[in-house]
N, C-alpha and C positions, 0 to 999 in steps of 0.2 A: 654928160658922159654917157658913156655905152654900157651898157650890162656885158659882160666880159667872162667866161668860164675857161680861166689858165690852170684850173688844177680840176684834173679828170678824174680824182677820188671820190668815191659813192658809198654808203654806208646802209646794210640795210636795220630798220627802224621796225622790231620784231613788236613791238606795245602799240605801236599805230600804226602796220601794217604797210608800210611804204619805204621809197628810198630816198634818200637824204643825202644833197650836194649843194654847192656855197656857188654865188656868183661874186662879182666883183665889180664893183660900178665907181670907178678911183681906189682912192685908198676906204672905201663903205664894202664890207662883209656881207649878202645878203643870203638869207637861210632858205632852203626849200625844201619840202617834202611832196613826191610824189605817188599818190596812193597807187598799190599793186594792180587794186581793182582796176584804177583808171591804162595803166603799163598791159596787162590781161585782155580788155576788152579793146583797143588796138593793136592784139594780136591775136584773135579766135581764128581757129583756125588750124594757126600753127603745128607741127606733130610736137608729139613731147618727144624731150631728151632722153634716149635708153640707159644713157648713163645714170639718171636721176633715179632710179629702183634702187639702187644701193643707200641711197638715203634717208631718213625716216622725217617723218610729218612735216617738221620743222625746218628741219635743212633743206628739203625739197623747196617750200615755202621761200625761203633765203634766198635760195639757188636760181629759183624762179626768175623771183623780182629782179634780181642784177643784172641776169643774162638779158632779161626784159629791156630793162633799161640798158642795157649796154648795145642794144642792138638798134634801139630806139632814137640815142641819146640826143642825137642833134635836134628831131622833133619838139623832144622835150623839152630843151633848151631854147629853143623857137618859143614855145610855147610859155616857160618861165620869161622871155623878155619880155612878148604880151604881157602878161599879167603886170610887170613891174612897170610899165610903161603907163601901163591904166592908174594904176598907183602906187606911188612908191613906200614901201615897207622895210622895216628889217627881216621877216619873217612869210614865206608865200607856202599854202597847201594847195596842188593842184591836185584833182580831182578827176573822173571822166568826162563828165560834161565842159572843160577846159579844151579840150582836145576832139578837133570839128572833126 
């Protein structure tokens, strides 16, 4: 079967620093985290959000990653089938250097 992402919810992962969504390869759940770091440096660059001053350390942090990743997502998700393909896990951390 195929690696499959039917559900577009992303969570962001404040203790490991990354975002966190599920694929689906049949009825198999399979976990991901992708570091912010990795989501950031696939976007240098970019202006920052002027909306993001109203929010403090943390939230910005949050706010960051999602938008990251929501802008990103498909890449990512390119990126999470790579990996599952090379091996398959219940559990996958992608990183920067995942992402040519």
């Amino acid at each position: 079967m195929t690696l499959n992402f039917p559900n577009p919810s992303r969570s962001f992962d404040a203790a490991r620093n990354g975002v966190r969504f599920t694929g689906h390869d049949g009825v198999f759940e399979v976990s991901f985290l992708v570091e912010a770091a990795a989501l950031v440096k696939s976007e240098t660059g970019r202006p920052d959000d002027p909306g993001m001053d109203t929010l403090d350390a943390d939230e910005r942090r949050e706010a960051g990653a999602l938008s990251a990743f929501d802008r990103q997502r498909r890449s990512v998700q390119d990126v999470a089938r790579e990996a599952y393909s090379n091996a398959r896990h219940a559990s996958y951390v992608l990183v920067a250097s995942d992402f040519r």
